[in-house]
PDB file of N, CA, C and O in Angstrom, chain B, residues numbered from 101:
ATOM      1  N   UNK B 101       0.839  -1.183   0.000  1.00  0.00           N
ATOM      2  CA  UNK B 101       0.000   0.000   0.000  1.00  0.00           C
ATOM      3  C   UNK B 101       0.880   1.241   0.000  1.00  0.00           C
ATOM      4  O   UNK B 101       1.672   1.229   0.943  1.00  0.00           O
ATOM      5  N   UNK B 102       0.961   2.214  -0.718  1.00  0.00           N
ATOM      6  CA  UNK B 102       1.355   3.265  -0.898  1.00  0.00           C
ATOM      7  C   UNK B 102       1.601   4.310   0.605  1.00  0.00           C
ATOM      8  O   UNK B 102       1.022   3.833   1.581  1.00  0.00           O
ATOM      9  N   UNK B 103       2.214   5.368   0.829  1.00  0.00           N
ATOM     10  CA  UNK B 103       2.206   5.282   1.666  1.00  0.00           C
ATOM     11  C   UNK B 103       2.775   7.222   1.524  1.00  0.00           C
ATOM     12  O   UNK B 103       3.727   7.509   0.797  1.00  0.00           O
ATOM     13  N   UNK B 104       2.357   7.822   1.963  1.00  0.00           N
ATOM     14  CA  UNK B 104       2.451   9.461   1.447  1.00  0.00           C
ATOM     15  C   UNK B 104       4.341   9.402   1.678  1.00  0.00           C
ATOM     16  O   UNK B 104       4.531   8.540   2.536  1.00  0.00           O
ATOM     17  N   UNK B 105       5.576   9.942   1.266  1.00  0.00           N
ATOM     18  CA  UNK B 105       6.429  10.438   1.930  1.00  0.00           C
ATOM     19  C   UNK B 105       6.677  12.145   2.281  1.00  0.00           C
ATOM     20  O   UNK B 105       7.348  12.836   3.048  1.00  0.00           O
ATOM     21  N   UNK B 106       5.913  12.272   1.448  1.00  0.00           N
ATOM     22  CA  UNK B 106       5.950  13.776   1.868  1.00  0.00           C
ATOM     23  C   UNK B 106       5.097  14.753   2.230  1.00  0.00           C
ATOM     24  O   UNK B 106       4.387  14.630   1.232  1.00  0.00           O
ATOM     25  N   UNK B 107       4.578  15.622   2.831  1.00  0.00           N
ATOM     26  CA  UNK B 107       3.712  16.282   2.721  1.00  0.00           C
ATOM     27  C   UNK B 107       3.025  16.938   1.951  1.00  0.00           C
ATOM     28  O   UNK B 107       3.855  17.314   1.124  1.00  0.00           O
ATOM     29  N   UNK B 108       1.842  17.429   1.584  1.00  0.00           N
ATOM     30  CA  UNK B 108       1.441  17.880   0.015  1.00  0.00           C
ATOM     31  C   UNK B 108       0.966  19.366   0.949  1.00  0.00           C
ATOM     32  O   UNK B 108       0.357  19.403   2.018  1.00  0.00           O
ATOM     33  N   UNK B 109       1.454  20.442   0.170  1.00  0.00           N
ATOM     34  CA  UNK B 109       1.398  21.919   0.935  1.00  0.00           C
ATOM     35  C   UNK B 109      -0.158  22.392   0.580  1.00  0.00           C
ATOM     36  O   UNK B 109      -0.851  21.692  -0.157  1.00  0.00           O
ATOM     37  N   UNK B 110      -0.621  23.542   1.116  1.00  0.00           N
ATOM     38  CA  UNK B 110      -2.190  23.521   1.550  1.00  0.00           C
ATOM     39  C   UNK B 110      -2.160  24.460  -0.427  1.00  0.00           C
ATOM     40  O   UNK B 110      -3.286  24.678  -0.873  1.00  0.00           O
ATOM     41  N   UNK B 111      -1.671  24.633  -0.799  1.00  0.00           N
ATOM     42  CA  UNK B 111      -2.077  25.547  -2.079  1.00  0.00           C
ATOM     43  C   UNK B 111      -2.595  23.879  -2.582  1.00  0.00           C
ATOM     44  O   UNK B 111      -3.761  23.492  -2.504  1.00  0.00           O
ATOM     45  N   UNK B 112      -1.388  23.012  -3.117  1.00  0.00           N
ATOM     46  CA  UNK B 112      -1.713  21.902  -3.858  1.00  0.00           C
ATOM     47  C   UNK B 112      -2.708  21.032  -3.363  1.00  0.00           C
ATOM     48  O   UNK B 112      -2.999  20.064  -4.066  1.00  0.00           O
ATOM     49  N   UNK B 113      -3.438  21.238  -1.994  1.00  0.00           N
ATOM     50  CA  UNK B 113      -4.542  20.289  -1.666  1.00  0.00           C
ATOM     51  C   UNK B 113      -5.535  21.748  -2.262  1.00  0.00           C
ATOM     52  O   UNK B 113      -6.363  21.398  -3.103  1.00  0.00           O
ATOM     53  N   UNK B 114      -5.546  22.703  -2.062  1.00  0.00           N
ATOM     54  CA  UNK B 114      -6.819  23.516  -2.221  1.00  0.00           C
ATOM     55  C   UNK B 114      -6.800  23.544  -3.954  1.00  0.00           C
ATOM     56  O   UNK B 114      -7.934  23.221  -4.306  1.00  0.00           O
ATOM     57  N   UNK B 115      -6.179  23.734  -4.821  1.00  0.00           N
ATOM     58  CA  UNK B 115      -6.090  23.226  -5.922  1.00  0.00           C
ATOM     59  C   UNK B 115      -6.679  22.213  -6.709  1.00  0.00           C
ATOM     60  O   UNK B 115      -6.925  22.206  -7.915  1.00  0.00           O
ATOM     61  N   UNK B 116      -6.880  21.300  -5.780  1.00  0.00           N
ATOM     62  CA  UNK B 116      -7.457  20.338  -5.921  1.00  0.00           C
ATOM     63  C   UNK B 116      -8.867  19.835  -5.661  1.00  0.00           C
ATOM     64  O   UNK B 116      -9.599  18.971  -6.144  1.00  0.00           O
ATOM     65  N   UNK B 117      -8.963  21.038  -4.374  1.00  0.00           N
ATOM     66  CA  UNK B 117     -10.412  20.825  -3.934  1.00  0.00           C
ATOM     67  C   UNK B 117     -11.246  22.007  -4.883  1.00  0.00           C
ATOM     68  O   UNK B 117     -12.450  21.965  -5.140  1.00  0.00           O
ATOM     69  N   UNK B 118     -10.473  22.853  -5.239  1.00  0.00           N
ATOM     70  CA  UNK B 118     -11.149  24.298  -5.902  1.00  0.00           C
ATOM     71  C   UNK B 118     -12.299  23.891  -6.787  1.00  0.00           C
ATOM     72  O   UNK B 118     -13.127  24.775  -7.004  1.00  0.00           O
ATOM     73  N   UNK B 119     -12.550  22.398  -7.483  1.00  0.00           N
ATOM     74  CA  UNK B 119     -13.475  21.988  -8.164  1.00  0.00           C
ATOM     75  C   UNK B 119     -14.675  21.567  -7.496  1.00  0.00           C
ATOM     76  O   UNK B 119     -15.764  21.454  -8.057  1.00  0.00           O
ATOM     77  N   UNK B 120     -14.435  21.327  -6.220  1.00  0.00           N
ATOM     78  CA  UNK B 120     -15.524  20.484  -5.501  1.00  0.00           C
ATOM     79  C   UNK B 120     -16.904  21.926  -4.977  1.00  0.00           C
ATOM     80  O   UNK B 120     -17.514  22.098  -3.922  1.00  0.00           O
ATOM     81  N   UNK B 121     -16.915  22.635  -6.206  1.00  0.00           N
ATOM     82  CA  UNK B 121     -17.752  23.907  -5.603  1.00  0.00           C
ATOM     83  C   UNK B 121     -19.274  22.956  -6.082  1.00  0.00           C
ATOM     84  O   UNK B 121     -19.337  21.870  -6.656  1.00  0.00           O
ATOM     85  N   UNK B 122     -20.289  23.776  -5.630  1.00  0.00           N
ATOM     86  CA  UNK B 122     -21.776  23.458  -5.758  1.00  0.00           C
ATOM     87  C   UNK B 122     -21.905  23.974  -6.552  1.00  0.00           C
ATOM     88  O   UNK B 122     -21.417  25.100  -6.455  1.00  0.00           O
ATOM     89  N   UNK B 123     -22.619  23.653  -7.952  1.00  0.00           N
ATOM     90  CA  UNK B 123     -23.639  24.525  -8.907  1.00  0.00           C
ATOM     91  C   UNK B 123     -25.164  24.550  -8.727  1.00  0.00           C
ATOM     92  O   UNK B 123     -25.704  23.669  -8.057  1.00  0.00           O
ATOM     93  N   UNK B 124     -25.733  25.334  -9.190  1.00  0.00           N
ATOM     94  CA  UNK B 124     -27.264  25.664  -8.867  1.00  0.00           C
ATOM     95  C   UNK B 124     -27.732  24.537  -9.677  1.00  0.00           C
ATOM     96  O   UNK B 124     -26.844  23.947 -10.292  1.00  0.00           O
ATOM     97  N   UNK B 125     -28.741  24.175  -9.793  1.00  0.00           N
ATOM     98  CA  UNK B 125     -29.952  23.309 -10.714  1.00  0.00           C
ATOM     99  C   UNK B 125     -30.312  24.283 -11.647  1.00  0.00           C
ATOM    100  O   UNK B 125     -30.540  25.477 -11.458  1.00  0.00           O
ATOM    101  N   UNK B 126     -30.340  23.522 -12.848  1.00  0.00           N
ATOM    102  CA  UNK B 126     -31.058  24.103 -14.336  1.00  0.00           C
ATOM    103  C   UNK B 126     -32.505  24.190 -13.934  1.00  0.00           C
ATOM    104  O   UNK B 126     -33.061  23.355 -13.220  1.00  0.00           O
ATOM    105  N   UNK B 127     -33.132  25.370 -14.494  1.00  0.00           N
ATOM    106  CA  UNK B 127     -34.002  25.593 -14.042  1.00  0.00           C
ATOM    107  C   UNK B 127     -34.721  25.592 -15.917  1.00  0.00           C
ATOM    108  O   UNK B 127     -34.192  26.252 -16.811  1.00  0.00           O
ATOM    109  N   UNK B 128     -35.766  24.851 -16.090  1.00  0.00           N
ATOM    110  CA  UNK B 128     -36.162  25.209 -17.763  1.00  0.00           C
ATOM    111  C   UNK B 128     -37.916  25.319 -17.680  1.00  0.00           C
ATOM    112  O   UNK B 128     -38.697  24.794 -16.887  1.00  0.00           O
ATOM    113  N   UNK B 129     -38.113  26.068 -18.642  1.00  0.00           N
ATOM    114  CA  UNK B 129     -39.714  26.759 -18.577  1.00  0.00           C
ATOM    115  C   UNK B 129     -40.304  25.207 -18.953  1.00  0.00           C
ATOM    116  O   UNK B 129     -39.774  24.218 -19.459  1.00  0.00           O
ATOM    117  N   UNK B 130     -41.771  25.524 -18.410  1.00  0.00           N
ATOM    118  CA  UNK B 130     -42.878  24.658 -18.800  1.00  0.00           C
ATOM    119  C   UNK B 130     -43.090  25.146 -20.327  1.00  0.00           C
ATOM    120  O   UNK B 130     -43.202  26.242 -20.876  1.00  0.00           O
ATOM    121  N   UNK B 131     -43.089  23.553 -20.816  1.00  0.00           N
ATOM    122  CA  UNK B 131     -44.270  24.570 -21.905  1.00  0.00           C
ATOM    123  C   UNK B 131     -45.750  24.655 -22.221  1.00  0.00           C
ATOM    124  O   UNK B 131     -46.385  25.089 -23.181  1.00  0.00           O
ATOM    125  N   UNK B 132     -46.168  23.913 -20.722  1.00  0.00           N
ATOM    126  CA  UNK B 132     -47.758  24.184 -20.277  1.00  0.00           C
ATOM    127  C   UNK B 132     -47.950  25.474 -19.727  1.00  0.00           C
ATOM    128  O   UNK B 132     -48.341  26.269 -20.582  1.00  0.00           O
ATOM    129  N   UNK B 133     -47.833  25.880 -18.773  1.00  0.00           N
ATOM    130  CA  UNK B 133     -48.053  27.118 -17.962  1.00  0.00           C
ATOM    131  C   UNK B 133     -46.453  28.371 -18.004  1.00  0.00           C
ATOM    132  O   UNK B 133     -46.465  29.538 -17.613  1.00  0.00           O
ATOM    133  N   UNK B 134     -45.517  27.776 -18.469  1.00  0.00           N
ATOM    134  CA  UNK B 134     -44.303  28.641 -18.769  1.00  0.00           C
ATOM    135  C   UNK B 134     -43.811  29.221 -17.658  1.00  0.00           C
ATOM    136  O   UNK B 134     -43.165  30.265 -17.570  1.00  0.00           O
ATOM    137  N   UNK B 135     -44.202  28.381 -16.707  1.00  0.00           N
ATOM    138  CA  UNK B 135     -43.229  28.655 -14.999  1.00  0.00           C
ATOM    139  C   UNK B 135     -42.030  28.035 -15.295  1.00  0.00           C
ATOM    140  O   UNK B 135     -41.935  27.437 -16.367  1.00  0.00           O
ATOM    141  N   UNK B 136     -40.940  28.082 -14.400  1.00  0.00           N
ATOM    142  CA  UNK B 136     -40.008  27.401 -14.008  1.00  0.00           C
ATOM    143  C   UNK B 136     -40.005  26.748 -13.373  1.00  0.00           C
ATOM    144  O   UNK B 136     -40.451  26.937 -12.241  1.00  0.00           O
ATOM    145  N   UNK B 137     -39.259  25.106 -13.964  1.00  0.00           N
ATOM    146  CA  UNK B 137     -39.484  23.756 -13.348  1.00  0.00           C
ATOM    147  C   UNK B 137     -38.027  23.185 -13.692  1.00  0.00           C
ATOM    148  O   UNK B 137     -37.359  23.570 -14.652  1.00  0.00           O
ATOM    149  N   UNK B 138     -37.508  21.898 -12.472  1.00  0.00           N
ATOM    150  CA  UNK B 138     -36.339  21.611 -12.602  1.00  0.00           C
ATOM    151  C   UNK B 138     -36.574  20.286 -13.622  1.00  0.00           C
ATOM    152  O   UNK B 138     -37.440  19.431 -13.434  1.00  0.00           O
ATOM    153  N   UNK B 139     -35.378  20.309 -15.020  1.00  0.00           N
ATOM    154  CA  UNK B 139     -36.175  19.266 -15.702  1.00  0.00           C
ATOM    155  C   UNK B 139     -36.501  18.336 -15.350  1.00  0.00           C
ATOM    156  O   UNK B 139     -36.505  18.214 -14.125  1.00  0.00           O
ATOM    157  N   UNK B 140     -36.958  17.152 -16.184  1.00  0.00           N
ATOM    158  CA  UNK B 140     -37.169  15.714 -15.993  1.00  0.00           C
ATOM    159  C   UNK B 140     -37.797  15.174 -14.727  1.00  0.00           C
ATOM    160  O   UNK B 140     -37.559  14.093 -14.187  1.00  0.00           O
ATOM    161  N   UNK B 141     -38.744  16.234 -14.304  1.00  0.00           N
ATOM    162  CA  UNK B 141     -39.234  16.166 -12.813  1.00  0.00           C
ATOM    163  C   UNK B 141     -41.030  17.153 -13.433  1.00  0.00           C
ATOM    164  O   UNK B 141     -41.122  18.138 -14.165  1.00  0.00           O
ATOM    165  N   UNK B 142     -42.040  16.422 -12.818  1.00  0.00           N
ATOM    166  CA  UNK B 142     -43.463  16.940 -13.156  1.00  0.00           C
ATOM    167  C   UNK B 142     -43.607  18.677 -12.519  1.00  0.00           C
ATOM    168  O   UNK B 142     -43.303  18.902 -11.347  1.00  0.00           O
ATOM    169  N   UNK B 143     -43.997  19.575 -13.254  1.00  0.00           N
ATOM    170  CA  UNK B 143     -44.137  20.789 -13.216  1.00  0.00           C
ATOM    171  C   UNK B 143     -45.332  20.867 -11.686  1.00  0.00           C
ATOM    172  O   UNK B 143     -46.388  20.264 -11.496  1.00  0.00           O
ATOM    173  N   UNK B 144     -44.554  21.922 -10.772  1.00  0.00           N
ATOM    174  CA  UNK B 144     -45.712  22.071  -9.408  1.00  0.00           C
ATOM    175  C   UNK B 144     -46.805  22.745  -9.980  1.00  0.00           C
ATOM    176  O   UNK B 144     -47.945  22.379  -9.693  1.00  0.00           O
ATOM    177  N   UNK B 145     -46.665  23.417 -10.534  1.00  0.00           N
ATOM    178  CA  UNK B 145     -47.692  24.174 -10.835  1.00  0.00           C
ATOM    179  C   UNK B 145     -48.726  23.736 -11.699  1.00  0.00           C
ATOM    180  O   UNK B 145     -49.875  24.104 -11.454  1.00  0.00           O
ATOM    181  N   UNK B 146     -48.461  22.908 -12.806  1.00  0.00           N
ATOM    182  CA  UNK B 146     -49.982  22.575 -13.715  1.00  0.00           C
ATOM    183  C   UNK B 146     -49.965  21.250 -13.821  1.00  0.00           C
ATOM    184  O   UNK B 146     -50.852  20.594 -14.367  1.00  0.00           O
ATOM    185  N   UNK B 147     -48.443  20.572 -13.043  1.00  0.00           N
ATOM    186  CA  UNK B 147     -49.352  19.085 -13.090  1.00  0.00           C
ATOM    187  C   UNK B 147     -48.779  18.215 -14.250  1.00  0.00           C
ATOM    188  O   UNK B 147     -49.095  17.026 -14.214  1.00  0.00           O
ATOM    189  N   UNK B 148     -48.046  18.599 -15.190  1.00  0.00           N
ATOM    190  CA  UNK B 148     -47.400  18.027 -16.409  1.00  0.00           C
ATOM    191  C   UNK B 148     -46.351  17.291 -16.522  1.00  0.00           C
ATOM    192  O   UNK B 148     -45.485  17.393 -15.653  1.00  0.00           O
ATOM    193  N   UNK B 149     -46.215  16.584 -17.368  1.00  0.00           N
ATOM    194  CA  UNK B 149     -44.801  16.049 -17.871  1.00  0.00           C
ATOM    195  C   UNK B 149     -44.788  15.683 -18.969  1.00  0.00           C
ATOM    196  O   UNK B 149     -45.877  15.197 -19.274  1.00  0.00           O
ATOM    197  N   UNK B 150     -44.032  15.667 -19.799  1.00  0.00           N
ATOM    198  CA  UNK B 150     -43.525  15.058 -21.071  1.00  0.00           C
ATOM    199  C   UNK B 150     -45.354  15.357 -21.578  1.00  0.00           C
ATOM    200  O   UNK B 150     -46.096  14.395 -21.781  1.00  0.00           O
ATOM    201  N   UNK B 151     -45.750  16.537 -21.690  1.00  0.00           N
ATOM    202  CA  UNK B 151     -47.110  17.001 -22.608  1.00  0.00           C
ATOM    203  C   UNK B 151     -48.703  16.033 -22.043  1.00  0.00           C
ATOM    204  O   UNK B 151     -49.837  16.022 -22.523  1.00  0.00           O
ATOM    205  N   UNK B 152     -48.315  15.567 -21.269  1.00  0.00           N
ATOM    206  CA  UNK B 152     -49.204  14.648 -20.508  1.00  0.00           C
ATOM    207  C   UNK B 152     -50.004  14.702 -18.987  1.00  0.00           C
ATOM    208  O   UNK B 152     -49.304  14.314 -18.052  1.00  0.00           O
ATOM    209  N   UNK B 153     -50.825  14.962 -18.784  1.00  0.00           N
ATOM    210  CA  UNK B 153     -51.314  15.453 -17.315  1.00  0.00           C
ATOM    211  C   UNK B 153     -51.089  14.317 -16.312  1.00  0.00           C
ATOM    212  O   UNK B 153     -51.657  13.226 -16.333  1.00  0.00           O
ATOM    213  N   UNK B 154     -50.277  14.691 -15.532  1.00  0.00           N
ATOM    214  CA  UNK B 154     -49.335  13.312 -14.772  1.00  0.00           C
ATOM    215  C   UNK B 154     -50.507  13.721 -13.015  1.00  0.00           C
ATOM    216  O   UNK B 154     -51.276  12.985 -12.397  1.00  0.00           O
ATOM    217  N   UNK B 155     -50.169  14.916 -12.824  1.00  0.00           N
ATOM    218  CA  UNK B 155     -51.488  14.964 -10.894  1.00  0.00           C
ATOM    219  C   UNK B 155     -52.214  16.267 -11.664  1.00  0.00           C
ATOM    220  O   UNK B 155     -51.762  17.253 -12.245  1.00  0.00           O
ATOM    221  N   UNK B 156     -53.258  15.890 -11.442  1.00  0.00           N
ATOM    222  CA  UNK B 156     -54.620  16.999 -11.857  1.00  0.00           C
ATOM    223  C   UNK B 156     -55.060  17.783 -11.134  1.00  0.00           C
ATOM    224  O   UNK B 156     -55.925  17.492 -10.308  1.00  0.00           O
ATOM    225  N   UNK B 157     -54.588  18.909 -11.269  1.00  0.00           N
ATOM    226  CA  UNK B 157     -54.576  19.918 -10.550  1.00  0.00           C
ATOM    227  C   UNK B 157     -55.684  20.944 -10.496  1.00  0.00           C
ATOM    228  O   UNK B 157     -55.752  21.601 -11.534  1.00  0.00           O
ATOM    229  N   UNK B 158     -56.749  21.323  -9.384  1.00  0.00           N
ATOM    230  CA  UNK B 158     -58.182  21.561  -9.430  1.00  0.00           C
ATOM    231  C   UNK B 158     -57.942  22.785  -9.119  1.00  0.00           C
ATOM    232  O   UNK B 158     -57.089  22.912  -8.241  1.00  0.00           O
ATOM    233  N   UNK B 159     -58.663  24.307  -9.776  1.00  0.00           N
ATOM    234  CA  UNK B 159     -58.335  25.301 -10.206  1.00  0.00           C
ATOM    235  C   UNK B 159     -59.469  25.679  -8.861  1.00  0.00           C
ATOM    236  O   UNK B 159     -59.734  26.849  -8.587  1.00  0.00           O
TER     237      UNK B 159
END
C-alpha cells in the first residue's frame, strides 16, 4: 500500500479541492403554464410532464 512520503502543501490540496464547488440546478420553462421547473421532474404548478397530465390539478 502506498504510503504518502511527503507532505502535500495547503495551495496543492486547495487546488485540488477548488473543483468540488456546488452549482445551482437548471431551471427550464414549462411549456404548459411557462413557470419554471427543474427538468425531468413533473411541473408544481400545472401538473405536467412530457405534454401529458401526470397529478390533476383543481383550479
Amino acid at each position: 500500500m502506498g504510503v504518502p512520503q511527503h507532505r502535500q502543501s495547503k495551495s496543492r490540496v486547495r487546488k485540488r479541492r477548488a473543483m468540488w464547488k456546488i452549482t445551482a440546478p437548471n431551471h427550464i420553462e414549462c411549456p404548459q403554464c411557462h413557470k419554471p421547473k427543474l427538468p425531468h421532474y413533473i411541473c408544481p404548478n400545472c401538473g405536467y410532464y412530457n405534454s401529458k397530465v401526470v397529478i390533476s390539478k383543481e383550479a
